[in-house]
The first five atom37 places (N, CA, C, CB, O) and aatype in JSON, in Angstrom:
{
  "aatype": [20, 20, 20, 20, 20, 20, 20, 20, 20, 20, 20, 20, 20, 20, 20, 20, 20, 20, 20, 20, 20, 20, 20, 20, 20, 20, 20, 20, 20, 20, 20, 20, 20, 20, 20, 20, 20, 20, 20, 20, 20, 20, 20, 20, 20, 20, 20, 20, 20, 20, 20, 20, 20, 20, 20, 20, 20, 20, 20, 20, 20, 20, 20, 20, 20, 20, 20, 20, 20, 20, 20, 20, 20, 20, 20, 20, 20, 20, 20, 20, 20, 20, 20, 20, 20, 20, 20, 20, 20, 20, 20, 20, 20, 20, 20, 20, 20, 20, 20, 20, 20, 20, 20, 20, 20, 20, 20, 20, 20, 20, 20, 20, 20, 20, 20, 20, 20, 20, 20, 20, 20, 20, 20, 20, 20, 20, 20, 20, 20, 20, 20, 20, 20, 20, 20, 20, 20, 20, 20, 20],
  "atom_mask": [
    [1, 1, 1, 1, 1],
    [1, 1, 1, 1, 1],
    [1, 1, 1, 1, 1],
    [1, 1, 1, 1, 1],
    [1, 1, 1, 1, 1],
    [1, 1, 1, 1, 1],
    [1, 1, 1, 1, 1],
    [1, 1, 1, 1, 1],
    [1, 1, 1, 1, 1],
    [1, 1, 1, 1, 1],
    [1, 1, 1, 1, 1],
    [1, 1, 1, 1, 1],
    [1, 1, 1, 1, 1],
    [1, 1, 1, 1, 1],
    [1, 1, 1, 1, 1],
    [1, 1, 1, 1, 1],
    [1, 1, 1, 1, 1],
    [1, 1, 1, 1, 1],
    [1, 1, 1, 1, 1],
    [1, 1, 1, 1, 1],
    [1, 1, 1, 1, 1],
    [1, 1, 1, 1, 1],
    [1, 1, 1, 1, 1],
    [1, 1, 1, 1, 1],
    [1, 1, 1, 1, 1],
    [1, 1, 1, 1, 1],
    [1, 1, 1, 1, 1],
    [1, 1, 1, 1, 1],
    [1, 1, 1, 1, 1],
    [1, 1, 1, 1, 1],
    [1, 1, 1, 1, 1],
    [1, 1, 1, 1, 1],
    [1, 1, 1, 1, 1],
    [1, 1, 1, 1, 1],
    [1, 1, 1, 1, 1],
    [1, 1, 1, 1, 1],
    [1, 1, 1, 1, 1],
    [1, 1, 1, 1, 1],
    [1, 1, 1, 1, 1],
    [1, 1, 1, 1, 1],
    [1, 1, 1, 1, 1],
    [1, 1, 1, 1, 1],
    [1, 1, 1, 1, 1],
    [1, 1, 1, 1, 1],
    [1, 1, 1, 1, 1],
    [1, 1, 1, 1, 1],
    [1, 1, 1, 1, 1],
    [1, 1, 1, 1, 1],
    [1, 1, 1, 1, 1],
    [1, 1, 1, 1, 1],
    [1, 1, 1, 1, 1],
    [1, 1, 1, 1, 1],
    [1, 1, 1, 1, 1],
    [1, 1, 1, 1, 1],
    [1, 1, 1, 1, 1],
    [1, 1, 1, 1, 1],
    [1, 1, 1, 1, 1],
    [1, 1, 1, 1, 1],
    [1, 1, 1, 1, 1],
    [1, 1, 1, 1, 1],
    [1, 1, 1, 1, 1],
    [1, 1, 1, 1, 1],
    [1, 1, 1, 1, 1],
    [1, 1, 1, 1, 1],
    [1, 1, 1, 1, 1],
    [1, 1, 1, 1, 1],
    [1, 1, 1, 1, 1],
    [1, 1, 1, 1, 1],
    [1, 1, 1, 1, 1],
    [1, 1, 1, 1, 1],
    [1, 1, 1, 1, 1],
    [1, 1, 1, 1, 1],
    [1, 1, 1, 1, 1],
    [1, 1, 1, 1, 1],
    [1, 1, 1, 1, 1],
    [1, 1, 1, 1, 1],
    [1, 1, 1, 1, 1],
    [1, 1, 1, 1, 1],
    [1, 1, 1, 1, 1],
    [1, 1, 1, 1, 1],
    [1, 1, 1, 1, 1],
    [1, 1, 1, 1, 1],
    [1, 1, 1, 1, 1],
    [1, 1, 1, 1, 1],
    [1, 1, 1, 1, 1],
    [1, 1, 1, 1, 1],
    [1, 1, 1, 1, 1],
    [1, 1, 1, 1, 1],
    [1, 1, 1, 1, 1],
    [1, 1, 1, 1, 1],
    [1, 1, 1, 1, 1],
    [1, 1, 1, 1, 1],
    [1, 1, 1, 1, 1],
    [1, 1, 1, 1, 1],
    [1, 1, 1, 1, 1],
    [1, 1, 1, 1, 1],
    [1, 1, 1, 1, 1],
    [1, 1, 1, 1, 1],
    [1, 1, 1, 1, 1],
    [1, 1, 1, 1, 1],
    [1, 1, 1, 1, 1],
    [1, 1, 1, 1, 1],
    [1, 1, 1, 1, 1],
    [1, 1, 1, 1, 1],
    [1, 1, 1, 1, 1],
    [1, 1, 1, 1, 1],
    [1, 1, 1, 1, 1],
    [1, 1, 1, 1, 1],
    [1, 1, 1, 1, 1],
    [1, 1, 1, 1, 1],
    [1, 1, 1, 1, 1],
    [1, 1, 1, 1, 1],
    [1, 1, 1, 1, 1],
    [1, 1, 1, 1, 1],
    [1, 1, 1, 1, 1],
    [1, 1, 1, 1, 1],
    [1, 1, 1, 1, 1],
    [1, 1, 1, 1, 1],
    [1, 1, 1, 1, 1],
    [1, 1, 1, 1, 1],
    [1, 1, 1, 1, 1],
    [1, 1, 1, 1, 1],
    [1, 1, 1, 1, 1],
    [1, 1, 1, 1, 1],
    [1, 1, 1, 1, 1],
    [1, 1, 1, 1, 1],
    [1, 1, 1, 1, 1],
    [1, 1, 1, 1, 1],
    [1, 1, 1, 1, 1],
    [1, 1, 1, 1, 1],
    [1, 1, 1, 1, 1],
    [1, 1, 1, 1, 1],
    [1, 1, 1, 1, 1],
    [1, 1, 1, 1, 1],
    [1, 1, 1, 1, 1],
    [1, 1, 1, 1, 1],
    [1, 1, 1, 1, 1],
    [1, 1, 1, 1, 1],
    [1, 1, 1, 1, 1],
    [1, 1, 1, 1, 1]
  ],
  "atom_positions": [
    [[17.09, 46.8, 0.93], [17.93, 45.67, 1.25], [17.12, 44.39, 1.1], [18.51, 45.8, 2.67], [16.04, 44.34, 1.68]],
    [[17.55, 43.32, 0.35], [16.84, 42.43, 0.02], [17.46, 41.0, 1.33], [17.03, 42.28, -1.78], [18.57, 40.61, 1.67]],
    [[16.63, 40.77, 1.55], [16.86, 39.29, 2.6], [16.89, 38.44, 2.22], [16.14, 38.84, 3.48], [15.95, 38.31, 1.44]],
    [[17.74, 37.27, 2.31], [17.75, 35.86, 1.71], [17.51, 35.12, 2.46], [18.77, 35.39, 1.18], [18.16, 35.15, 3.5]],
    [[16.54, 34.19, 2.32], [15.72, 33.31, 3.26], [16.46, 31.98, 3.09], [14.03, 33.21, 2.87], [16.75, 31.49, 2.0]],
    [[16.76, 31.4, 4.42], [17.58, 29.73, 4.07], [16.36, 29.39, 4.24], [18.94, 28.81, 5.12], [15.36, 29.77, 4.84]],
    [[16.81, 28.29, 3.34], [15.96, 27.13, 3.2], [16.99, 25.7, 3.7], [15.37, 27.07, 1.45], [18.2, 25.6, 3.85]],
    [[16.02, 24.84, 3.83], [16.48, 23.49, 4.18], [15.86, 22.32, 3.13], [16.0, 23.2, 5.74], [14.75, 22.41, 2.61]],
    [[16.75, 21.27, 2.94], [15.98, 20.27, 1.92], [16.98, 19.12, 2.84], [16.23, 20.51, -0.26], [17.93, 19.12, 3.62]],
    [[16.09, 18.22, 2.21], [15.73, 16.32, 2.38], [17.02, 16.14, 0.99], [13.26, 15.51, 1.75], [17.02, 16.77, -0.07]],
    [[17.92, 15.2, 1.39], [18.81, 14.51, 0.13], [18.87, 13.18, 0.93], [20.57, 15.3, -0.35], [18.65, 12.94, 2.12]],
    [[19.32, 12.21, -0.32], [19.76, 10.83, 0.13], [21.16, 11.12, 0.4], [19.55, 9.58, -0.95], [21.62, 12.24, 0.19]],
    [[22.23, 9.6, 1.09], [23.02, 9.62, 1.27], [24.44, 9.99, 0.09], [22.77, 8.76, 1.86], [25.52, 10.48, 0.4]],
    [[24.13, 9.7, -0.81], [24.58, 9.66, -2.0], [25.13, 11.11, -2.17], [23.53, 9.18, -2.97], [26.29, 11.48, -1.97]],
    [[23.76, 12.06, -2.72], [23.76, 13.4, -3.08], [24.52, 14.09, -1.99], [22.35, 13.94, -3.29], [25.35, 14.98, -2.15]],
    [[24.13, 13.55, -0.83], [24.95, 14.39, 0.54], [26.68, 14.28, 0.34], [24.5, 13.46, 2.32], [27.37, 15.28, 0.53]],
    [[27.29, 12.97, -0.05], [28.62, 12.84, -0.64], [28.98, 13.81, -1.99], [28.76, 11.33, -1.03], [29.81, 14.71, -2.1]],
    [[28.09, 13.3, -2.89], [28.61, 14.28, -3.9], [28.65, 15.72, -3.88], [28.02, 14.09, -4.91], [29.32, 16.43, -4.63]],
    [[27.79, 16.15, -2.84], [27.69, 18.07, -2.95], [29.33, 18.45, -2.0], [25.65, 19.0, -1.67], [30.01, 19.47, -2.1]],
    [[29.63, 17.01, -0.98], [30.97, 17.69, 0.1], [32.26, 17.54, -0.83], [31.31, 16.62, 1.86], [33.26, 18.25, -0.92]],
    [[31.91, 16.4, -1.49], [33.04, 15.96, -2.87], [33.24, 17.15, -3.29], [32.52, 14.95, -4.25], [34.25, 17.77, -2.95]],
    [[32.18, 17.73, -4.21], [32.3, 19.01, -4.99], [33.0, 20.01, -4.07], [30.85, 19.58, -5.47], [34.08, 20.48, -4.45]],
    [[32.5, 20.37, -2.95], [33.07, 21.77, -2.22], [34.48, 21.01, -1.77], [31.93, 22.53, -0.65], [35.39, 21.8, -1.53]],
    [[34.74, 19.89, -1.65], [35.84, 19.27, -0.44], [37.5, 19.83, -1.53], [35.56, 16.75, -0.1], [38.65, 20.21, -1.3]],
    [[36.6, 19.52, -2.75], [37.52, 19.51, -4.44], [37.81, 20.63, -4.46], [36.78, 19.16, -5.99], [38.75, 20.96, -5.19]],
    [[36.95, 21.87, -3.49], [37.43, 22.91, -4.01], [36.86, 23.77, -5.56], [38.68, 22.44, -4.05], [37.37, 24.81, -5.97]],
    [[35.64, 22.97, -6.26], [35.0, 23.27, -7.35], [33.9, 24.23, -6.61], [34.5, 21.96, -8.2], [33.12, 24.82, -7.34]],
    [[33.79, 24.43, -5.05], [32.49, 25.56, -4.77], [33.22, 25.96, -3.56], [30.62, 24.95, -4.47], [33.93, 25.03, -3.17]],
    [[33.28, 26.8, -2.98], [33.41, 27.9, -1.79], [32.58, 26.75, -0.69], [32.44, 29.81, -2.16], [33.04, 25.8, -0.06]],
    [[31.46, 27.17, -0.77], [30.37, 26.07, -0.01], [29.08, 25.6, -0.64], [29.83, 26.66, 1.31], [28.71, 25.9, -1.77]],
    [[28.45, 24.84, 0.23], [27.6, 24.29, -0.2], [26.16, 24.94, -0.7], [27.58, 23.52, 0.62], [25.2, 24.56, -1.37]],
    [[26.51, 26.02, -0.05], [25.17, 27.09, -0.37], [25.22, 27.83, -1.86], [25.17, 28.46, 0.86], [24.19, 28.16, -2.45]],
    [[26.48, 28.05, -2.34], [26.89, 28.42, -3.23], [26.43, 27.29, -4.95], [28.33, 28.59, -2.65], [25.9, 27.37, -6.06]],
    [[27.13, 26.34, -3.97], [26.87, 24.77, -5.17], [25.46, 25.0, -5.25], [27.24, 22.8, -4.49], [25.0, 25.3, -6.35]],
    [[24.62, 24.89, -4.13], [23.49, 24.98, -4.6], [22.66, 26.03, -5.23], [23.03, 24.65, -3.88], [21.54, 25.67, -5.6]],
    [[22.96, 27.15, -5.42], [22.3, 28.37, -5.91], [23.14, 28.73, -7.66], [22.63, 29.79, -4.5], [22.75, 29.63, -8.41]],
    [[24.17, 27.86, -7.96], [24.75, 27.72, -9.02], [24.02, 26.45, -9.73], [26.2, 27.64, -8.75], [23.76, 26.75, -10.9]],
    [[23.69, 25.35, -9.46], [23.29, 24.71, -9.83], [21.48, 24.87, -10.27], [23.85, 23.97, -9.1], [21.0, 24.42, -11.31]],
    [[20.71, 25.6, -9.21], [19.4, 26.14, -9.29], [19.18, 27.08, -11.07], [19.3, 27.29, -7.74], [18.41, 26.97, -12.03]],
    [[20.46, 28.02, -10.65], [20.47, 28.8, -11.55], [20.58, 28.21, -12.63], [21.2, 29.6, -11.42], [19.73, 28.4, -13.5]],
    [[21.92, 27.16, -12.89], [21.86, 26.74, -14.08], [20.24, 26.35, -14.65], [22.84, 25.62, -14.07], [19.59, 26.91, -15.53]],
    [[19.87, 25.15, -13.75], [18.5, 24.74, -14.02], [17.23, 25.57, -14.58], [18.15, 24.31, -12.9], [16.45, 25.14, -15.43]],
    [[17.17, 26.66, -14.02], [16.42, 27.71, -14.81], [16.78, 28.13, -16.05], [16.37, 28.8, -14.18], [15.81, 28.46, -16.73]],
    [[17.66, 28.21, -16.51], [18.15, 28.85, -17.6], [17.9, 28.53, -18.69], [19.17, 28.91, -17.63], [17.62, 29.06, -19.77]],
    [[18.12, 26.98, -18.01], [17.8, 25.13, -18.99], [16.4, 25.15, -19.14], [18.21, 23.3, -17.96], [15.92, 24.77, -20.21]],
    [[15.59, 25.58, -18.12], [14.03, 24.92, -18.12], [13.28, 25.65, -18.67], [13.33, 24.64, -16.87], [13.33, 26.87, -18.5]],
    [[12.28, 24.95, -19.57], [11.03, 25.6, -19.97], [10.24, 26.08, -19.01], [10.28, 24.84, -20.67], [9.52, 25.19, -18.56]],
    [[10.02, 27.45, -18.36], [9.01, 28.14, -17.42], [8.07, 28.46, -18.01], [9.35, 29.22, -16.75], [7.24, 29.11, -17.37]],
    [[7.8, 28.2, -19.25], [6.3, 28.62, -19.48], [4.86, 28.05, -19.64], [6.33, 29.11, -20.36], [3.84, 28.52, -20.14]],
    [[5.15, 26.82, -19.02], [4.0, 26.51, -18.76], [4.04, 26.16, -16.89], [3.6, 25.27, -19.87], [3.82, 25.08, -16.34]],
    [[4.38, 27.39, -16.31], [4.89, 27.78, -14.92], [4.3, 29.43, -14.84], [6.83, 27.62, -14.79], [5.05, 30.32, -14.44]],
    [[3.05, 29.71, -15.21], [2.81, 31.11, -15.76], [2.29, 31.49, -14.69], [1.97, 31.39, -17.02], [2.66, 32.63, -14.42]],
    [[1.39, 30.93, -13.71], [1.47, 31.24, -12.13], [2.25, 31.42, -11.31], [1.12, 30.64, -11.55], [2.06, 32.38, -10.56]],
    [[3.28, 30.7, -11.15], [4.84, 31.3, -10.88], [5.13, 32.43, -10.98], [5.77, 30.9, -11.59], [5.36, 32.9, -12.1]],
    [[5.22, 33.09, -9.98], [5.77, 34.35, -10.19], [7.39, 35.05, -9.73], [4.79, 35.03, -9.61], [7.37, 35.77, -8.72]],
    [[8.44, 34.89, -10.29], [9.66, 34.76, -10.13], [10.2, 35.98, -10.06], [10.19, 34.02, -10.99], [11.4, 36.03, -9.8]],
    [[9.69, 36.84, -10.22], [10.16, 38.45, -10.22], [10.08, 38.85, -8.71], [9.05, 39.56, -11.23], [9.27, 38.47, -7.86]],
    [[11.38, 39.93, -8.55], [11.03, 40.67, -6.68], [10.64, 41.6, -6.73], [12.07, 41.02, -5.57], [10.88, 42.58, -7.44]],
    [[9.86, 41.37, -5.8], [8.76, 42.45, -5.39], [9.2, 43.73, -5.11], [8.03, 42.09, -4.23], [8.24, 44.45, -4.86]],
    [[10.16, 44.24, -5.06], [10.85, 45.72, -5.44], [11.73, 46.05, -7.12], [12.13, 45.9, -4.11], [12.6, 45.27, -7.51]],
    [[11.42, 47.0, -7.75], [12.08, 47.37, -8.78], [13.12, 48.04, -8.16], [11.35, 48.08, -9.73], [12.81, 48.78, -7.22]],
    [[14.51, 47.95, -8.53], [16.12, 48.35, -7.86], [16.79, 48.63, -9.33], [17.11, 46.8, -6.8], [16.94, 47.81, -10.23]],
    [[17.13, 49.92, -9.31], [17.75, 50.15, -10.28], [19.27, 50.1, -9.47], [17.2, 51.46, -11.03], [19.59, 50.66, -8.42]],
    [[20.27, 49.01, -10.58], [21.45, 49.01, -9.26], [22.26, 49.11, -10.7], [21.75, 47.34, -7.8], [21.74, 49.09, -11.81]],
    [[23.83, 49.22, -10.35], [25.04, 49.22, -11.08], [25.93, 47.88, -10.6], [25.82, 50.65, -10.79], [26.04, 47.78, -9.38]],
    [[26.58, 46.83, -11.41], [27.01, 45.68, -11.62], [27.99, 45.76, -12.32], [26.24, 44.94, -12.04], [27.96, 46.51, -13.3]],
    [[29.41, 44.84, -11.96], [30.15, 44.72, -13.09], [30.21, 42.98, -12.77], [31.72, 45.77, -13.15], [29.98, 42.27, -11.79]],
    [[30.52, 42.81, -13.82], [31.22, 41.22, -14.47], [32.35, 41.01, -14.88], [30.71, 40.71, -15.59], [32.96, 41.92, -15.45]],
    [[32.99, 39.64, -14.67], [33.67, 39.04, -15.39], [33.7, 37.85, -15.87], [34.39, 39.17, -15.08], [33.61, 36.81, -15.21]],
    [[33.86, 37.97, -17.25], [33.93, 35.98, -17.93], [34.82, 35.8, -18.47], [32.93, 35.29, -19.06], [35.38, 36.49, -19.32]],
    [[35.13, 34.65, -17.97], [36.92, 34.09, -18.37], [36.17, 32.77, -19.49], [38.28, 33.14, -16.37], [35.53, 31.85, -18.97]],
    [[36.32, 32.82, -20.76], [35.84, 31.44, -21.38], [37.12, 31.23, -22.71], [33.89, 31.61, -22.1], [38.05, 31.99, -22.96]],
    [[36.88, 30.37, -23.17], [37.8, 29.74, -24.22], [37.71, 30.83, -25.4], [37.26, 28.12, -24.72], [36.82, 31.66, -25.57]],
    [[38.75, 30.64, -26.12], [38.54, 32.25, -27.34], [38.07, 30.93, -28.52], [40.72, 33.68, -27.99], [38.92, 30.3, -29.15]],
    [[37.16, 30.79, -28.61], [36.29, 29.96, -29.37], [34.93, 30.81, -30.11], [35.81, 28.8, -28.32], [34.08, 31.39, -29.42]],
    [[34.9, 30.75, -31.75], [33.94, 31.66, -31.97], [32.57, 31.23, -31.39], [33.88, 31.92, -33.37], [31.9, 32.1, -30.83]],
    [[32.1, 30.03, -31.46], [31.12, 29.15, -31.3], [30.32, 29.62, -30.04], [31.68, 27.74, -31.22], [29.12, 29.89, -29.97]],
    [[31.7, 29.66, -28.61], [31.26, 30.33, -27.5], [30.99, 31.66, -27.34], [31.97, 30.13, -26.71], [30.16, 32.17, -26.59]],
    [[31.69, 32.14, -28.04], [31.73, 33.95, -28.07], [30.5, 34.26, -28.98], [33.36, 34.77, -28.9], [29.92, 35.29, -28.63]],
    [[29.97, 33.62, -30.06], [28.13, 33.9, -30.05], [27.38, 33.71, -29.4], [27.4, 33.47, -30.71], [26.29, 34.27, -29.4]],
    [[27.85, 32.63, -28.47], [26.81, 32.58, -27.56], [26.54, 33.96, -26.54], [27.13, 31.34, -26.75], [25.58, 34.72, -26.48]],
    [[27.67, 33.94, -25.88], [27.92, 35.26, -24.99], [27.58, 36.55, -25.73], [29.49, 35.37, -24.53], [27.03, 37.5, -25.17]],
    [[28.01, 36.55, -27.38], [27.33, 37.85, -27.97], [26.0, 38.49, -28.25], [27.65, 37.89, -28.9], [25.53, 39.61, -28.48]],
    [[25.45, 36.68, -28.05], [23.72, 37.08, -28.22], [23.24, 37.46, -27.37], [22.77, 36.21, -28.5], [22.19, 38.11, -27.42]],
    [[24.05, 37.09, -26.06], [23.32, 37.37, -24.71], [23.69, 38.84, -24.28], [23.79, 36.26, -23.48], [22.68, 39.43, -23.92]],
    [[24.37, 39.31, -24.24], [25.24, 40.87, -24.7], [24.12, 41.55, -25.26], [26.65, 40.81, -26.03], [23.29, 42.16, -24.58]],
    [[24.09, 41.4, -26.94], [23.32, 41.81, -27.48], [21.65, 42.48, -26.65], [23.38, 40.78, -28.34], [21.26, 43.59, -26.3]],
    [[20.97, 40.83, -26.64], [19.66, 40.94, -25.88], [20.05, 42.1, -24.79], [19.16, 39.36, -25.12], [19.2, 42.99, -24.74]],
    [[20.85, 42.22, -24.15], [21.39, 43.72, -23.1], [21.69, 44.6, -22.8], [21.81, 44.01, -22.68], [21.65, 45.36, -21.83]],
    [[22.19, 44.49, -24.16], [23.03, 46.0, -24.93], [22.68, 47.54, -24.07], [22.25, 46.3, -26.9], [23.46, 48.43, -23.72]],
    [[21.29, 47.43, -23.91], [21.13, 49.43, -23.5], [21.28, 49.2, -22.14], [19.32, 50.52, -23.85], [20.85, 50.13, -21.45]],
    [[21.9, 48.0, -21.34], [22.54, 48.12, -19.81], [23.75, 47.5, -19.87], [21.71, 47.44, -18.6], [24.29, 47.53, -18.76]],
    [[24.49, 46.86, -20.83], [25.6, 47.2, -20.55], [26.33, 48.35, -21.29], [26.17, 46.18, -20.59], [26.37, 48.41, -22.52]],
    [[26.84, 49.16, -20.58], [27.28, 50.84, -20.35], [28.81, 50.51, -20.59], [26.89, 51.72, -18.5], [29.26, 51.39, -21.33]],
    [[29.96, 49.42, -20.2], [31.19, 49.49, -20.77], [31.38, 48.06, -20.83], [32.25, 50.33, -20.03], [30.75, 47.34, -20.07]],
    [[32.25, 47.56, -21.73], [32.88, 46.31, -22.11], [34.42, 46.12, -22.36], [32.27, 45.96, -23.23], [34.69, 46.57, -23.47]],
    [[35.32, 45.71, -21.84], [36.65, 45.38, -22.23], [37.01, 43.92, -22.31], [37.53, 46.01, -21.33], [36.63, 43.04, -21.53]],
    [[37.68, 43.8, -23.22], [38.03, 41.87, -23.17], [39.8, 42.18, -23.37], [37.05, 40.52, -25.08], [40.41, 43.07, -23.97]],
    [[40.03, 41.52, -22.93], [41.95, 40.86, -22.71], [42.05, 39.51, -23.54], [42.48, 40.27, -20.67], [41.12, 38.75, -23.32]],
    [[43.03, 39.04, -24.48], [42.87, 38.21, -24.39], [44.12, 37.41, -24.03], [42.22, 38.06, -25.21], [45.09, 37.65, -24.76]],
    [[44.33, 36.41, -22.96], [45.0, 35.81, -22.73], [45.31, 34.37, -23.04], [44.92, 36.08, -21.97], [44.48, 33.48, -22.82]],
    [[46.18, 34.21, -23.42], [46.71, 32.48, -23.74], [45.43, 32.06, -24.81], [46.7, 31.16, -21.92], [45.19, 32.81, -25.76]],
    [[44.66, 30.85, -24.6], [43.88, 30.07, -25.37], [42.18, 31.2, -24.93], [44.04, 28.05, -24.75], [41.24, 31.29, -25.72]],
    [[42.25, 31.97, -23.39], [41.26, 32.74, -23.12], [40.64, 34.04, -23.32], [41.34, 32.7, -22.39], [41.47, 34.94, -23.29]],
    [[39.45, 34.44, -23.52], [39.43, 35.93, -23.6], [38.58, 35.91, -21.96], [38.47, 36.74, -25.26], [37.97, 34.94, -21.51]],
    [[38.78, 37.34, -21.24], [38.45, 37.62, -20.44], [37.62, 38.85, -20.37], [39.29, 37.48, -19.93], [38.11, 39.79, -20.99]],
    [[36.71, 39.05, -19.89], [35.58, 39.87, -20.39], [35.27, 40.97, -19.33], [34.28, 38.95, -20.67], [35.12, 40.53, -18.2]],
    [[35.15, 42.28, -19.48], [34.46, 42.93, -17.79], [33.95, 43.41, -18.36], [35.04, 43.77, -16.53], [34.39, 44.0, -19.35]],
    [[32.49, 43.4, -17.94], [31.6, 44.34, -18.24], [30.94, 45.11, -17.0], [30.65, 43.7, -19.04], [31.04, 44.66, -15.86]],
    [[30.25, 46.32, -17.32], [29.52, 47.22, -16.43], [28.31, 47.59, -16.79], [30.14, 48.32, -16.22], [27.93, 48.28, -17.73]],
    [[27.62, 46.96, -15.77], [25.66, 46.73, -16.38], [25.3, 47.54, -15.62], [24.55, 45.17, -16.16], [26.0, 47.74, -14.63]],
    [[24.02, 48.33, -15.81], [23.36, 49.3, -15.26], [21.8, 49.31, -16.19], [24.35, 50.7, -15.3], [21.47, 49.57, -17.35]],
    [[21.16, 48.92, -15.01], [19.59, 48.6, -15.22], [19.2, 48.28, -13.96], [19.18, 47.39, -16.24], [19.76, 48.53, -12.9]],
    [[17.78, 47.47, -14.27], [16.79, 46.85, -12.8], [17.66, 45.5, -12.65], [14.64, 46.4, -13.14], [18.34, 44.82, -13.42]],
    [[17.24, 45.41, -11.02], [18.14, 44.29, -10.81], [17.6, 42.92, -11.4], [18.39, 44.16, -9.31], [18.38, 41.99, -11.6]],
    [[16.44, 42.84, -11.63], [15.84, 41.46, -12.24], [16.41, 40.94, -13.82], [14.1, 41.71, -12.39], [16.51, 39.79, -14.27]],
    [[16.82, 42.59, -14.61], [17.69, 42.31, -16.25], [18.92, 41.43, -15.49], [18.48, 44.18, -17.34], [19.26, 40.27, -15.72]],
    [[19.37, 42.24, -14.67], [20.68, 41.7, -13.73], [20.62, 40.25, -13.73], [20.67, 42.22, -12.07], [21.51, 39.66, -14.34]],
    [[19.89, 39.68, -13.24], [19.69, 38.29, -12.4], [19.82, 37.54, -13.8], [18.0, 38.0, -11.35], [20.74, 36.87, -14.25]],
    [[18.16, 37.98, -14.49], [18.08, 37.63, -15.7], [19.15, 36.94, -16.96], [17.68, 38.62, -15.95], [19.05, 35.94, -17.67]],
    [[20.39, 38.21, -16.8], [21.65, 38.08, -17.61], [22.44, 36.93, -17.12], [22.53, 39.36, -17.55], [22.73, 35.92, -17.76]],
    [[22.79, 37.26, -15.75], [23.35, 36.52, -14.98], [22.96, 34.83, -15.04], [23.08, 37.16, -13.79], [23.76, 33.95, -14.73]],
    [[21.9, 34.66, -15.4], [21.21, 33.02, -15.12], [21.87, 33.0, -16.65], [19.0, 32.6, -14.77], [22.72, 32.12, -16.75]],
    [[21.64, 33.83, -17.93], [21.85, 32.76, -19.35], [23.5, 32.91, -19.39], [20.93, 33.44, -21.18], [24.13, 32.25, -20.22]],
    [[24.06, 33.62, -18.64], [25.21, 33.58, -18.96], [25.98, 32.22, -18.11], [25.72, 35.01, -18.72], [27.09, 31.78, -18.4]],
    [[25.05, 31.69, -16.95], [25.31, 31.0, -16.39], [25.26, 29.79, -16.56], [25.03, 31.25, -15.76], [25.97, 28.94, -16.03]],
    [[24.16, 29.61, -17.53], [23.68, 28.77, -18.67], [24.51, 28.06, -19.88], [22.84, 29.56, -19.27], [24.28, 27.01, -20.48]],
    [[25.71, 29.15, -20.04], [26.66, 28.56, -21.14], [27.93, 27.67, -20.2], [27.42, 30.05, -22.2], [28.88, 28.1, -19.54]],
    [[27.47, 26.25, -20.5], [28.81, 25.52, -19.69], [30.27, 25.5, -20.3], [28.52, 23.96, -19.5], [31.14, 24.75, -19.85]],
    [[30.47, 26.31, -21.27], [32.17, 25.97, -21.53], [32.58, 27.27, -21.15], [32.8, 25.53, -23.26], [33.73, 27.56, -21.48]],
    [[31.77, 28.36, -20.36], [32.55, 29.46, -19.21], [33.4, 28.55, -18.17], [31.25, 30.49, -18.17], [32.99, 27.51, -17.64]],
    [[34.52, 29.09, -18.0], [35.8, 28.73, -17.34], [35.72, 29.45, -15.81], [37.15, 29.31, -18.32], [35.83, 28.86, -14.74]],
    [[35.51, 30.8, -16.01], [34.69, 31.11, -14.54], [34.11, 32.14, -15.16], [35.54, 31.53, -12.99], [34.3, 32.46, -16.33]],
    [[32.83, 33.12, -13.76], [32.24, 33.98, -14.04], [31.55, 34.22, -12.89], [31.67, 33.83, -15.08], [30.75, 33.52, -12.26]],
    [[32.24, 35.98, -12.6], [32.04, 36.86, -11.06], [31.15, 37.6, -11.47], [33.28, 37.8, -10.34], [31.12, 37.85, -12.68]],
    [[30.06, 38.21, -10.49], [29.41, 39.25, -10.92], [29.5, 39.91, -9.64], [28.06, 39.01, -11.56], [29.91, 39.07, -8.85]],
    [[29.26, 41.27, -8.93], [29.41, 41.58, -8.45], [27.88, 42.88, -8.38], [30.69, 41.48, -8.61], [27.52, 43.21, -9.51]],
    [[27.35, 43.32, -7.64], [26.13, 44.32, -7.42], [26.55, 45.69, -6.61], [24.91, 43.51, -6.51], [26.35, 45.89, -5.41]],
    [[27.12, 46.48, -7.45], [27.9, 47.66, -6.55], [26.65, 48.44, -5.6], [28.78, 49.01, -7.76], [26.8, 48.71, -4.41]],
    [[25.43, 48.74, -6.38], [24.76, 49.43, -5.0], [23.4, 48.5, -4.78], [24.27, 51.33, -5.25], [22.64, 48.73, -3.84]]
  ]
}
């Protein structure tokens, strides 16, 4: 069982409006959320390699089972993106179905690997901003 440690941070008045804006809008659940979506994005974005002391991996290997869903625009442009990232994953994701609805395709997949490929997937897929939404879920 992995523990999630709160943390606390320092914002100006400003940032403190815009994060209640965001959740008040209804664009985040809460604020803890906004912030661990936004983190994520940021990694995804950032060059870590000259961060090589950093050590970002958890300290337990967890082989777990995951499913997903991505709701994004049926756009080829986007759907390479998502295919490369697929691809790079391929021998953990184990099933794939897409729907496609209206202007959207909708995606479920079922990943099975270590939980860090997990996270891993999870951050570049989180990474593509013209996803419309995207659940993941950690069955064990």
């Amino acid at each position: 069982m992995f523990l999630i440690p709160i943390i606390s941070i320092s914002i100006n008045e400003n940032l403190r409006e815009f994060i209640n804006k965001l959740v008040s809008k209804n664009k985040y659940d809460n604020k803890s959320k906004l912030i661990r979506d936004a983190l994520l994005r940021l990694m995804s974005t950032m060059d870590i390699s000259n961060m090589d002391s950093l050590d970002f991996s958890p300290t337990i290997k967890k082989h777990i089972l995951g499913n997903m869903i991505i709701v994004a625009p049926h756009d080829p442009q986007i759907q390479r993106k998502i295919n490369r990232i697929e691809t790079e994953y391929k021998d953990q994701i184990v099933s794939k179905n897409q729907h496609f609805q209206g202007e959207n395709v909708i995606s479920f997949l079922l990943f099975e690997g270590d939980v860090q490929d997990f996270q891993n997937f999870v951050v570049e897929v989180n990474g593509i901003e013209e996803i419309k939404n995207f659940r993941y879920l950690i069955v064990n």
